[in-house]
VOFIKE-622531 format. One record per residue: residue in three letters; z, y, x of N, C-alpha, C in turn. Coordinates in steps of 0.05 Angstrom, whole numbers, padded with zeros to 5 digits, always signed. Layout:
ALAZYXZYXZYX;...
end
This chain:
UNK-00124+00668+00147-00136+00645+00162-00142+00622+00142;UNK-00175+00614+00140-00183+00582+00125-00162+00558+00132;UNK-00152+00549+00105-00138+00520+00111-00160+00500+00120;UNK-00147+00491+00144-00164+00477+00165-00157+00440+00164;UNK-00172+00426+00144-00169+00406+00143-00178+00391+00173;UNK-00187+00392+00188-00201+00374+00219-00174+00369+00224;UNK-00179+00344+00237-00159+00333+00267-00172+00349+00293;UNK-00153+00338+00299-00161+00349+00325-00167+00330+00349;UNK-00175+00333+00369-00190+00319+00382-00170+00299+00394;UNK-00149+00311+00402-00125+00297+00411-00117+00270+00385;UNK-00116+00281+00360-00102+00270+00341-00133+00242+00335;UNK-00158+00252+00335-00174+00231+00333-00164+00213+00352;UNK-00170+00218+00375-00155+00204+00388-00141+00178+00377;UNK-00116+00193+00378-00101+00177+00377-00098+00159+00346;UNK-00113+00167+00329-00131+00156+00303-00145+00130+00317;UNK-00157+00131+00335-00179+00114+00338-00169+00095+00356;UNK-00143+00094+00367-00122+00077+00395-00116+00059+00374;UNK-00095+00066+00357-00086+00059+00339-00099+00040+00309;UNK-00122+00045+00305-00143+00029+00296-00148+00001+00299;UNK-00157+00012+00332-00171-00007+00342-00142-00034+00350;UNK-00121-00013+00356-00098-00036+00354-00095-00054+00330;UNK-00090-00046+00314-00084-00058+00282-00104-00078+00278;UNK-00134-00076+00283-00154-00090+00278-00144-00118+00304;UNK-00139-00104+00327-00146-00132+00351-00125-00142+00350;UNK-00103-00120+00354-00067-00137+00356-00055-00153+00330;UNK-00052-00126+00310-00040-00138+00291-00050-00158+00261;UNK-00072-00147+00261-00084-00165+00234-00082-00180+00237;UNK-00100-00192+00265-00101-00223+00263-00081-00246+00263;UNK-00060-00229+00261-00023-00253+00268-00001-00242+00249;UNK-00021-00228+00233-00010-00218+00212+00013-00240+00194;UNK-00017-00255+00173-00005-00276+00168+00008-00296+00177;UNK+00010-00303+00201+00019-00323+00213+00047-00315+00217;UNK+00050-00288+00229+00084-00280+00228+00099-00278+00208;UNK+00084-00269+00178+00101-00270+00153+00105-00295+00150;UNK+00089-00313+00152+00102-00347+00144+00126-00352+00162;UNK+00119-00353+00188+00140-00362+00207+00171-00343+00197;UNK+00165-00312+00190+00187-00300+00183+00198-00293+00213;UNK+00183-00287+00233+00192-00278+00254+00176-00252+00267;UNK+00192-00233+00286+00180-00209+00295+00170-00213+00324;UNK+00145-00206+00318+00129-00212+00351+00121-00194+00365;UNK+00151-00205+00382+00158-00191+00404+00130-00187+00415;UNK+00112-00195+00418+00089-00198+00435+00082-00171+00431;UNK+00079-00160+00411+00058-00137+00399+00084-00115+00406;UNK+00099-00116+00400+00129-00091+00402+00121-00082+00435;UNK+00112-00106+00457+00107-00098+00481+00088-00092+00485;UNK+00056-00090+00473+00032-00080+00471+00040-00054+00460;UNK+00052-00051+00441+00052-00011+00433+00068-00001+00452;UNK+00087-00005+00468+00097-00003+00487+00084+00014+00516;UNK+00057-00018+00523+00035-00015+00534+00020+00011+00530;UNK+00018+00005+00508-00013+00031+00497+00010+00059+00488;UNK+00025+00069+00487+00046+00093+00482+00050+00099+00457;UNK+00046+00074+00432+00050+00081+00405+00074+00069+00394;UNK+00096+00059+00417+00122+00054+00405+00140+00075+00416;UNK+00158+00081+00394+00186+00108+00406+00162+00134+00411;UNK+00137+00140+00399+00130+00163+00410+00132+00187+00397;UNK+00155+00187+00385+00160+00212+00375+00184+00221+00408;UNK+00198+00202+00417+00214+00208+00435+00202+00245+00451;UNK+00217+00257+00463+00197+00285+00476+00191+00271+00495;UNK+00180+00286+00514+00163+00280+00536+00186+00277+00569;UNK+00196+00295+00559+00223+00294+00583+00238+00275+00577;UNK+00241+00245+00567+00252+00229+00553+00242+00198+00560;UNK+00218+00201+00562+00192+00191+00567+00178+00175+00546;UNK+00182+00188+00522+00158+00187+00497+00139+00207+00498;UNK+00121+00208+00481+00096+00224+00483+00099+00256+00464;UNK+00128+00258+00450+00138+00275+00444+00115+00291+00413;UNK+00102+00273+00405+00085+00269+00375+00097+00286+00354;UNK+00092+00301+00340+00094+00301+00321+00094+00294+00292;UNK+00098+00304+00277+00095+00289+00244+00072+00281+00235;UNK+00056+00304+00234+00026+00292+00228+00020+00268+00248;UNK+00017+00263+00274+00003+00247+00293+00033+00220+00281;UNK+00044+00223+00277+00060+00203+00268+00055+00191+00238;UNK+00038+00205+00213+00039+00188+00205-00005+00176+00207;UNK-00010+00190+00223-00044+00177+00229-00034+00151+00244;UNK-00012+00151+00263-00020+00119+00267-00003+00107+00253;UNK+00017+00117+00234+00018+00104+00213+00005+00087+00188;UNK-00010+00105+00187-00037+00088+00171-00046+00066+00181;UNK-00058+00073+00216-00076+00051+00218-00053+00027+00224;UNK-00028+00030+00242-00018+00003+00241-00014-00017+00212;UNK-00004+00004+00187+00005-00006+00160-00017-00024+00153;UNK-00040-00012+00164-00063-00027+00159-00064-00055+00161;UNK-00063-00061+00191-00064-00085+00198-00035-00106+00185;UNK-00008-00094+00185+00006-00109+00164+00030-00086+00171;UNK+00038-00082+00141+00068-00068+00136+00087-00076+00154;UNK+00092-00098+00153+00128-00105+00159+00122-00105+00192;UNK+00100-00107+00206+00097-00101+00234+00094-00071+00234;UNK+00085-00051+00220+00093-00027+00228+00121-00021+00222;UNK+00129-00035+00196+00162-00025+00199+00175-00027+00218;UNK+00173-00046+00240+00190-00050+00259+00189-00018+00283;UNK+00169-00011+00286+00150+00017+00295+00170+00044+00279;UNK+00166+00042+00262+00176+00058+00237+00199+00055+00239;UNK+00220+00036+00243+00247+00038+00232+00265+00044+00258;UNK+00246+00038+00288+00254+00053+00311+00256+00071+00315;UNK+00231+00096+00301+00236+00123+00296+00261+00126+00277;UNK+00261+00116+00259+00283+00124+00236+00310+00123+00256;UNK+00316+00108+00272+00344+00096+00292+00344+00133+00313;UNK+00310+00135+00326+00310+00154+00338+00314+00189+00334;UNK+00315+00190+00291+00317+00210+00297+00345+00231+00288;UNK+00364+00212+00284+00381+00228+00292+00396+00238+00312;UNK+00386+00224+00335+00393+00233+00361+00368+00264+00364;UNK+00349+00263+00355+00336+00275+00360+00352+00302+00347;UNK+00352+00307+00321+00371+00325+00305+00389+00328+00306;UNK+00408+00313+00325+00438+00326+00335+00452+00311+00355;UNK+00430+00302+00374+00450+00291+00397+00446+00314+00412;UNK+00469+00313+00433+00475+00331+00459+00449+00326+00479;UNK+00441+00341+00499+00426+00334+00522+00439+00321+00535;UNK+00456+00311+00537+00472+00287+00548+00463+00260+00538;UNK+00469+00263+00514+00461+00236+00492+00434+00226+00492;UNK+00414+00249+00487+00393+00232+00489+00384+00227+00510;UNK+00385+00243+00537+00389+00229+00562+00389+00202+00565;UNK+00417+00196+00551+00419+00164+00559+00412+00153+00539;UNK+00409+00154+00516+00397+00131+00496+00374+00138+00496;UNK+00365+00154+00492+00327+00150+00483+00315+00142+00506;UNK+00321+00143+00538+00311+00129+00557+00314+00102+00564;UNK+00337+00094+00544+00339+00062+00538+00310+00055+00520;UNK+00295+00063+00504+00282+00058+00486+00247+00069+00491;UNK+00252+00084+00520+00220+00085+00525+00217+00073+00558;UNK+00239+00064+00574+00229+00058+00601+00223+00032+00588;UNK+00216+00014+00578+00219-00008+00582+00215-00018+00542;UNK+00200-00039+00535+00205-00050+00500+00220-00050+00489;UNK+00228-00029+00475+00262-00029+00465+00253-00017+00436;UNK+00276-00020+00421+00280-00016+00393+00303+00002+00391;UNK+00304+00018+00360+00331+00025+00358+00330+00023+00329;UNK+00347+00033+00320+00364+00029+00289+00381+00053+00274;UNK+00370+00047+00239+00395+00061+00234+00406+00048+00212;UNK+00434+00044+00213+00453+00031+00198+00472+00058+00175;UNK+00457+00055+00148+00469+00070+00138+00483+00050+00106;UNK+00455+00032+00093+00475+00021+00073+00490-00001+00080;UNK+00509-00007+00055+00530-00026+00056+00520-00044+00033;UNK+00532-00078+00030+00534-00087+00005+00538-00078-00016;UNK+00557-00063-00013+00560-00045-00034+00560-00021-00043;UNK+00540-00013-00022+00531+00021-00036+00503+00022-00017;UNK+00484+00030-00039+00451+00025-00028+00446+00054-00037;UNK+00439+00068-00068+00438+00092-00064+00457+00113-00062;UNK+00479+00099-00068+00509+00131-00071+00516+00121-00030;UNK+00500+00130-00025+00503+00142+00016+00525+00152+00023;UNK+00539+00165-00003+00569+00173+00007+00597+00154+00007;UNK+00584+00132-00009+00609+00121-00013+00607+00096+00001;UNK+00610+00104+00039+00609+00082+00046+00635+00073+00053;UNK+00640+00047+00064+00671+00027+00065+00672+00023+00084;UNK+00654+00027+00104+00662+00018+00141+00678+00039+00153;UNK+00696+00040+00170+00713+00056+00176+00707+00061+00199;UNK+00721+00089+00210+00721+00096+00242+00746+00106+00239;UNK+00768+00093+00251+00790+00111+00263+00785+00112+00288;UNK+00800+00135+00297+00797+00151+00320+00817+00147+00333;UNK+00813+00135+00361+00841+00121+00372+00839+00129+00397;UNK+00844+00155+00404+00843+00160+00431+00820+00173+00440;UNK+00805+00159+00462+00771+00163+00469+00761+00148+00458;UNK+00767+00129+00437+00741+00114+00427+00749+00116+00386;UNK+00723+00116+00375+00734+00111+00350+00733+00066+00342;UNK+00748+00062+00322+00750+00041+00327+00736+00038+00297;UNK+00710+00015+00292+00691+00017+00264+00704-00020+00269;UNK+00706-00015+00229+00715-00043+00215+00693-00043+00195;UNK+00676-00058+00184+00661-00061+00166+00645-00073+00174;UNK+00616-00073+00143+00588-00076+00149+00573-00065+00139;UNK+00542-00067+00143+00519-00059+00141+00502-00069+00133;UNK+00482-00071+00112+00465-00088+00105+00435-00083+00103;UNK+00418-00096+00107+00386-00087+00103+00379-00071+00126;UNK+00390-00080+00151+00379-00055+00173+00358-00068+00188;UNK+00345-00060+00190+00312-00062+00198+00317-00052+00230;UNK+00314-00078+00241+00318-00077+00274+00342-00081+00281;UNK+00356-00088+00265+00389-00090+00270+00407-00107+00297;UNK+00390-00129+00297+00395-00155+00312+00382-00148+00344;UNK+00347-00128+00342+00325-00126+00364+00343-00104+00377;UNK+00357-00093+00372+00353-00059+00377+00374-00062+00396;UNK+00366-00042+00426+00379-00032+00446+00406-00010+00439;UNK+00402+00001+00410+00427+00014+00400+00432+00012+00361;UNK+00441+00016+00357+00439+00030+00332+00454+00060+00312;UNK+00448+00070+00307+00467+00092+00288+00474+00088+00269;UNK+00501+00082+00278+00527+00072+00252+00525+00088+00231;UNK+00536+00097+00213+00548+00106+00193+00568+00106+00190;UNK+00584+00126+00189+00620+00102+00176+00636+00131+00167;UNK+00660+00128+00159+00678+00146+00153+00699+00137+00160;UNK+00713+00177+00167+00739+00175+00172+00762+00178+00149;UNK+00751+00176+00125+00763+00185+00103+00745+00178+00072;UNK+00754+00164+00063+00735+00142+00036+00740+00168+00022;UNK+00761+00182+00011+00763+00201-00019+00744+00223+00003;UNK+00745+00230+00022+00727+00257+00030+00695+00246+00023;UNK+00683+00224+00017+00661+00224+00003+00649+00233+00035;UNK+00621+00246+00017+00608+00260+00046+00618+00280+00066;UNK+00640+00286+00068+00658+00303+00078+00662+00290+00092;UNK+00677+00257+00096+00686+00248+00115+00668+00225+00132;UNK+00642+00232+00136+00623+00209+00143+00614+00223+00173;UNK+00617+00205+00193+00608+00205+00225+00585+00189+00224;UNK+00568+00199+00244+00547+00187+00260+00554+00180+00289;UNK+00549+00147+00296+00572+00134+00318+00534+00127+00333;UNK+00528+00126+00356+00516+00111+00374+00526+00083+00381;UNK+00527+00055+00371+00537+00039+00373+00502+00019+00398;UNK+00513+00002+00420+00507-00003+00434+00501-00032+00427;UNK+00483-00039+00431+00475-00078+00432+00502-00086+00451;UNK+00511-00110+00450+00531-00119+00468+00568-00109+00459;UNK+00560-00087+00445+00584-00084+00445+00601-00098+00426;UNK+00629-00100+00448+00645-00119+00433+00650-00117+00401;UNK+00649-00138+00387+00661-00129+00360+00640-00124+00339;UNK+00617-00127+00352+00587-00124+00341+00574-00148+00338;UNK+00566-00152+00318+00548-00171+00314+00529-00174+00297;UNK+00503-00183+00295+00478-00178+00278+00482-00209+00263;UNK+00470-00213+00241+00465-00235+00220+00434-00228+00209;UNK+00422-00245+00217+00386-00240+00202+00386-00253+00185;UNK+00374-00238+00158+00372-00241+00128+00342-00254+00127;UNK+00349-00271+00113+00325-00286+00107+00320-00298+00074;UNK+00294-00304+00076+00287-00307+00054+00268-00274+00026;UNK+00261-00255+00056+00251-00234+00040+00226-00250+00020;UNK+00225-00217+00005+00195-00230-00012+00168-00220+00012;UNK+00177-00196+00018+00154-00190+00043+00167-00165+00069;UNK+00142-00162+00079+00159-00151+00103+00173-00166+00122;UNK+00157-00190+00123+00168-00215+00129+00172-00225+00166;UNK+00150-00203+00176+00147-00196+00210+00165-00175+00221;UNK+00185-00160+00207+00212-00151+00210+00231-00157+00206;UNK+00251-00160+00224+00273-00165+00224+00300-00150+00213;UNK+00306-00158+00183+00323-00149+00178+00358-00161+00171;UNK+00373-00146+00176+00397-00160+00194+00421-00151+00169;UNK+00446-00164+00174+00469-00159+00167+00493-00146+00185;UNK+00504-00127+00195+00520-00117+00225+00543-00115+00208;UNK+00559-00131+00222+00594-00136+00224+00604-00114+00246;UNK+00623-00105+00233+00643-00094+00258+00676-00108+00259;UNK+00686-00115+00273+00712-00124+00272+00723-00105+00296;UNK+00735-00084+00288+00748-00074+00310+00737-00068+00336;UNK+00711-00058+00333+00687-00051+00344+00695-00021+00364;UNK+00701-00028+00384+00705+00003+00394+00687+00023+00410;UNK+00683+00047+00408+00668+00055+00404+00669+00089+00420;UNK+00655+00091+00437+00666+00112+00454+00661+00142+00444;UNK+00679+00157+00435+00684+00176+00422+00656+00205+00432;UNK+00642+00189+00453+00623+00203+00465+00594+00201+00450;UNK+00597+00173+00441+00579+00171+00420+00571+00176+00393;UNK+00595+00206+00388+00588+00211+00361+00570+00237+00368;UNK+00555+00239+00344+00530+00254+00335+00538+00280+00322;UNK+00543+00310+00333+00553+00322+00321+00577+00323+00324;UNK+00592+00335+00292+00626+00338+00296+00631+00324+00271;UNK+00655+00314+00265+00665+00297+00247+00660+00309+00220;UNK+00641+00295+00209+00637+00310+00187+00605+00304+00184;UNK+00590+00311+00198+00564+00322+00194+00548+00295+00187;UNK+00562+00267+00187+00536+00243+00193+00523+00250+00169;UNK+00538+00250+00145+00518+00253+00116+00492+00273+00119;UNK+00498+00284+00132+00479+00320+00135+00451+00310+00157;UNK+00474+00292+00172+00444+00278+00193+00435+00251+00178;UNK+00446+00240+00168+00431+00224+00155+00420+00233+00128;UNK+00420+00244+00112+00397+00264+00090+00378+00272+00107;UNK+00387+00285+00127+00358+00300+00143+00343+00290+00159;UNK+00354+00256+00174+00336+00245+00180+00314+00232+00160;UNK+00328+00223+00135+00312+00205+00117+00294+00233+00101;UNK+00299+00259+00104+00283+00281+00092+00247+00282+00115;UNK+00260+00266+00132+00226+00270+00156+00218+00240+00155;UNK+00231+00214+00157+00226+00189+00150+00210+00178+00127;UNK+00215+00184+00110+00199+00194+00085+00176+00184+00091;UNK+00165+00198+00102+00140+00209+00104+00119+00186+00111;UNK+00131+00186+00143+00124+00156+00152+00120+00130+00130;UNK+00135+00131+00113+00139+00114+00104+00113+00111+00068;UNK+00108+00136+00066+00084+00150+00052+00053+00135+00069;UNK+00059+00143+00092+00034+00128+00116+00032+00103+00111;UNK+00047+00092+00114+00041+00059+00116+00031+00053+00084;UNK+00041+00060+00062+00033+00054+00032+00008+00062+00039;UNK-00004+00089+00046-00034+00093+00035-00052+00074+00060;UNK-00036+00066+00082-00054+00044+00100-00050+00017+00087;UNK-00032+00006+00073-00036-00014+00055-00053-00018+00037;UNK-00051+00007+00019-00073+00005+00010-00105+00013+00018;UNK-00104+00020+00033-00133+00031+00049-00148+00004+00054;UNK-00126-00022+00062-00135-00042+00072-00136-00067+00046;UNK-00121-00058+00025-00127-00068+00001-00157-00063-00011;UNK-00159-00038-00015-00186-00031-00024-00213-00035-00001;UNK-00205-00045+00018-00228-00050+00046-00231-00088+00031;UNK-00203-00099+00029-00211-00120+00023-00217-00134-00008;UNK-00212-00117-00024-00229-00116-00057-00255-00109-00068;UNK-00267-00093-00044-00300-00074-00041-00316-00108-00031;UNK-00312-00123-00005-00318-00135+00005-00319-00163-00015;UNK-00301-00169-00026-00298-00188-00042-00312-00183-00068;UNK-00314-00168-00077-00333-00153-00111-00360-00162-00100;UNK-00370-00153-00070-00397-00157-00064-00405-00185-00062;UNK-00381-00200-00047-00390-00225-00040-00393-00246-00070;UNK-00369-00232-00089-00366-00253-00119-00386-00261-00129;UNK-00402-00282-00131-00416-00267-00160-00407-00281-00197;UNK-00418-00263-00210-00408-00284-00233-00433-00272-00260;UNK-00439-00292-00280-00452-00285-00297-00485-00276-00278;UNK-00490-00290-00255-00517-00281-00248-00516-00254-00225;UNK-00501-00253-00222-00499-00229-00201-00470-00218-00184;UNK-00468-00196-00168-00446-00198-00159-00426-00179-00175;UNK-00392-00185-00172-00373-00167-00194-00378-00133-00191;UNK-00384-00133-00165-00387-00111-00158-00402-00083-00167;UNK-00422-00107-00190-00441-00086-00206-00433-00090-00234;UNK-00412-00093-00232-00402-00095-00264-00374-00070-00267;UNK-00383-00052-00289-00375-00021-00283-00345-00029-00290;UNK-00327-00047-00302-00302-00054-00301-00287-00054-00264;UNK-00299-00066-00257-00292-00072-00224-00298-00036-00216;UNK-00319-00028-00220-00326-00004-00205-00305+00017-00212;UNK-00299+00018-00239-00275+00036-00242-00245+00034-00231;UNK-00242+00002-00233-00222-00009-00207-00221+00003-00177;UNK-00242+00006-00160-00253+00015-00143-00245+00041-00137;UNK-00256+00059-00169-00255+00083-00165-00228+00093-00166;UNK-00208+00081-00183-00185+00094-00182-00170+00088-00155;UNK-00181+00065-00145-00156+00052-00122-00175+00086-00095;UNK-00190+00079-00096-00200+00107-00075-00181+00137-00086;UNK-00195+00143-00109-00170+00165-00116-00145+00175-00108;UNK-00132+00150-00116-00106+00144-00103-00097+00148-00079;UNK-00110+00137-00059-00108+00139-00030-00120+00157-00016;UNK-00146+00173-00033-00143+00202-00021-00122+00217-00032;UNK-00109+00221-00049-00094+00231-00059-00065+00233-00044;UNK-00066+00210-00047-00038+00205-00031-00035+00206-00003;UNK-00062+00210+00017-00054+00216+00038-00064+00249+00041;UNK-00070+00258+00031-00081+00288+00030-00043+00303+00029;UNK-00031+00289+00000-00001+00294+00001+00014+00294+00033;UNK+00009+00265+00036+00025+00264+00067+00027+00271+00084;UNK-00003+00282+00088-00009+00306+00113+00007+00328+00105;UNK+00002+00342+00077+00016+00371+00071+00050+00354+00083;UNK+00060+00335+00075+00090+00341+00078+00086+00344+00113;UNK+00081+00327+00125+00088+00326+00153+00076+00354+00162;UNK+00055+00370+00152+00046+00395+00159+00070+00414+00153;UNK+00085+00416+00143+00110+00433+00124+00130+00419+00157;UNK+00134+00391+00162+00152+00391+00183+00149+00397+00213;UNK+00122+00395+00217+00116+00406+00237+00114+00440+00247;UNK+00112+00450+00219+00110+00481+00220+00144+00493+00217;UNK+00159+00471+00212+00191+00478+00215+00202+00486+00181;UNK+00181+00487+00161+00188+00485+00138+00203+00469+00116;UNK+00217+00475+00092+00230+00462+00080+00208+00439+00072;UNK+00225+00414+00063+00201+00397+00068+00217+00374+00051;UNK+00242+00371+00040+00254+00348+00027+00247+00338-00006;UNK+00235+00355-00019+00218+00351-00040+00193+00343-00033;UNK+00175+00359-00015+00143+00345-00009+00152+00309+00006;UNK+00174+00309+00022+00177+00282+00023+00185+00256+00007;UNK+00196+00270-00012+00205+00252-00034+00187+00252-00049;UNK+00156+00267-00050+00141+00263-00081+00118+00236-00058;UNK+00115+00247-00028+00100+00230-00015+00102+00214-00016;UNK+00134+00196-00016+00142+00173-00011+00132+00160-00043;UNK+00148+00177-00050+00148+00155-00080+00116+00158-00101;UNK+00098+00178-00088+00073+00175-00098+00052+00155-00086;UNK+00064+00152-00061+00050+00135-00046+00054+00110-00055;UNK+00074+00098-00051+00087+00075-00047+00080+00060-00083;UNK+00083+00067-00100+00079+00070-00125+00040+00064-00125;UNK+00028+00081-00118-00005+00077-00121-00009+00053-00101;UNK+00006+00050-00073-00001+00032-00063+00007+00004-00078;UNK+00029+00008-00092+00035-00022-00104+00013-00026-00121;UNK-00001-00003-00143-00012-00015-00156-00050-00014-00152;UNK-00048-00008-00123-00072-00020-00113-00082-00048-00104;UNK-00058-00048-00093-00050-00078-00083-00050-00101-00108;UNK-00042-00089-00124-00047-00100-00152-00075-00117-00160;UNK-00086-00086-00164-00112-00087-00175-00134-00098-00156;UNK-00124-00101-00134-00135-00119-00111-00140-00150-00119;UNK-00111-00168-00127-00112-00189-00131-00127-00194-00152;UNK-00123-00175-00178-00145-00169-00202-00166-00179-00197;UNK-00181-00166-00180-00208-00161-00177-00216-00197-00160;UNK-00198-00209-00139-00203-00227-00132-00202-00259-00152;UNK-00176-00256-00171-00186-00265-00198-00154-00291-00178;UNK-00162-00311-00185-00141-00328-00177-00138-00332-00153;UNK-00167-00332-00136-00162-00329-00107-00140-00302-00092;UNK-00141-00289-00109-00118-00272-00100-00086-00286-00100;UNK-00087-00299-00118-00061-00306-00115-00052-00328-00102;UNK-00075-00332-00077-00066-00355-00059-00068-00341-00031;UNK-00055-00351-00015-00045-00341+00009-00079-00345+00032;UNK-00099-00359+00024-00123-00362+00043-00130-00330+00038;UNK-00124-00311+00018-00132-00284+00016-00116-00265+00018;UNK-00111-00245+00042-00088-00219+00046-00074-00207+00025;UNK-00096-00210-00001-00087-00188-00026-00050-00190-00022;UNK-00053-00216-00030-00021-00226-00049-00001-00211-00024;UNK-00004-00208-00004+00008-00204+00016+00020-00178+00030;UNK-00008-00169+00015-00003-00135+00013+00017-00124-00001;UNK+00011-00137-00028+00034-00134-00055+00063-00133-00047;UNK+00064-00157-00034+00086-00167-00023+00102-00148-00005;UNK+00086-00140+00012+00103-00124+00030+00101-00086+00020;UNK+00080-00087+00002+00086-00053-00002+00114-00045-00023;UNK+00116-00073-00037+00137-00070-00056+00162-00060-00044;UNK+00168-00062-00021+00195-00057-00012+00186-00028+00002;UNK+00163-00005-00003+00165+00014-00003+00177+00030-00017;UNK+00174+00022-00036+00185+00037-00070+00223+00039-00063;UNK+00234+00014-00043+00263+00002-00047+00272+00019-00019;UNK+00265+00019+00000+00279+00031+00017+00270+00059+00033;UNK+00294+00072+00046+00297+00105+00049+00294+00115+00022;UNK+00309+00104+00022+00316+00119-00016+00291+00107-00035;UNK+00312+00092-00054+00285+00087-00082+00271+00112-00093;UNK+00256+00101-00100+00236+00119-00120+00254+00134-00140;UNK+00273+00124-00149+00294+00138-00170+00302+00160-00156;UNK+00320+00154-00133+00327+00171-00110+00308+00197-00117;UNK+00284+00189-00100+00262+00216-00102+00261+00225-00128;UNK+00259+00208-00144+00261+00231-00161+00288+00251-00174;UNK+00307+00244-00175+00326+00257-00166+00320+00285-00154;UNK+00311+00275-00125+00309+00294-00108+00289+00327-00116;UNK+00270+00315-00125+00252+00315-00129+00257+00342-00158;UNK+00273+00324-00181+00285+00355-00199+00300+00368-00193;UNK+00325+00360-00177+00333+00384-00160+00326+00402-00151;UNK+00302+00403-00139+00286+00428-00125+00271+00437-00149;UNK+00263+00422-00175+00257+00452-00189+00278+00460-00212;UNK+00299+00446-00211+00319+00462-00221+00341+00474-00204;UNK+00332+00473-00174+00350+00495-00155+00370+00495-00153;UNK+00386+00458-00148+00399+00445-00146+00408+00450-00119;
end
């Protein structure tokens, strides 16, 4: 059978919903929400509206039950209109999919229908202050006290932490068991002993909300673990092995919208008698930032194509992420380049792009991470 590059009519679709959102909803309050440094709520209830928030959720759930590919096409187009408003999109799935990968039909019953009747968020809480890439060596505790486990610690950098109708703890029942002794907890907004702290002062990504979560003796209904004691590490690798990806989408929609706004600006410049645009320095600028972004989303499709067909897929996600995220920084780059000093003032998107793709490269595992990952699989690690 011919490898069949087309979408499909369903997937245009939903290419063209998603578009047209980014262009009307999100661009235009783009900038205004990174200054203010606040997440608008307004738009979280428009994707809501239109079925592009939680829609990976299944259909018996009441998400639209999407796949990987259709997950990262409107990935693109939201990243487009601004990063740190799709992360909020993005980091709901990330909250949603370990329930998806190992909750009971019980479980997601009740949480994932918290998060599609109605504008809701979720979360996943995996690093600490003090451990960002070693995932195993975390310090928040769960003892097990009966029917509930009881979590002491914190959590840092969680994206939706404060918004979210739940989140997925991390924690261990045992520090020397390393990944051996790490649970996945369903922890609830409201619940006692819980509390969110919003971090401020990012460099970008500035329309998501990212939080600090305290536990003090946080109790925690033994119903809400994910799996059997033991497995969180295994669900959290395997969620961040499909997250990835997503996160590949938004880089090459950053830059998609980098190079939409460096084409536009070369035409309008002019300098020396004419416009930059015909001067073959800029044009090779041009050409590589296009390269790049076919490149890197041609990649992204193959990974999410590998997860949707049920294939191994934790190397094509780690080369996506960190190929992406990487060309997108230095499109975004060559963006401000090309705009000359006006780039580096805030009346122009460039600087802004920069800003927020940089923290692609930093989170769901750094780029180091991936690569890591990445020689492992060809030395059969």
């Amino acid at each position: 059978m011919p490898v069949d590059f087309s979408l499909t009519e369903e997937q245009r679709q939903l290419q063209k919903l998603a578009r047209r959102f980014a262009r009307e909803q999100i661009a235009p309050i783009a900038a205004e929400y990174d200054a203010r440094e606040e997440v608008p709520w307004q738009v979280v209830e428009r994707l809501h509206e239109v079925g592009l928030l939680n829609a990976i959720v299944p259909e018996e759930y009441g998400g639209m039950g999407l796949g990987m590919l259709e997950e990262v096409i409107i990935g693109e187009e939201l990243a487009w209109g601004c990063m740190g408003i799709y992360t909020i999109a993005m980091a709901s799935d990330l909250g949603i999919t370990p329930l998806l990968l190992a909750g009971t039909q019980a479980q997601k019953a009740r949480f994932l229908r918290k998060v599609t009747q109605k504008p809701a968020l979720a979360a996943f809480a995996l690093s600490e202050p003090g451990n960002g890439s070693d995932a195993a060596a975390l310090r928040t505790r769960a003892v097990r006290e009966g029917d509930y486990y009881v979590l002491n610690g914190t959590k840092t950098w969680i994206s939706n932490g404060g918004e979210a109708e739940w989140v997925v703890v991390f924690a261990t029942v045992n520090p020397e068991a390393r990944h051996r002794g790490v649970v996945a907890l369903v922890v609830e907004k409201g619940t006692p002993g819980f509390t969110a702290h919003k971090l401020h002062g990012k460099m970008g990504q500035r329309a998501s909300g990212t939080y600090e979560l305290v536990f003090e003796d946080c109790r925690v209904p033994a119903e809400n673990l994910l799996g059997q004691e033991g497995d969180g590490f295994k669900i959290a690798m395997r969620t961040l092995d499909k997250t990835r990806i997503p996160v590949a989408a938004g880089s090459v929609g950053v830059a998609r919208r980098a190079l939409e706004e460096a084409t536009r600006y070369a035409k309008e410049r002019e300098a020396f008698g004419k416009p930059i645009a015909q001067f073959q320095a800029i044009q090779f600028k041009l050409a590589e930032m296009l390269m790049g972004i076919e490149t890197a989303r041609a990649y992204t499709y193959y990974a999410a194509w590998l997860v949707d067909t049920g294939q191994p897929h934790s190397h094509a996600a780690a080369i996506a992420k960190a190929y992406a995220s990487e060309m997108a920084f230095s499109v975004a780059n060559q963006a401000i380049q090309i705009h000359g000093g006006y780039g580096y003032m805030r009346e122009y998107p460039v600087e802004k792009l920069l800003r927020d793709v940089k923290l692609n490269q930093i989170y769901e595992g750094t780029n180091e991470i991936q690569r890591l990952i990445i020689a492992r699989h060809i030395l059969g690690q």
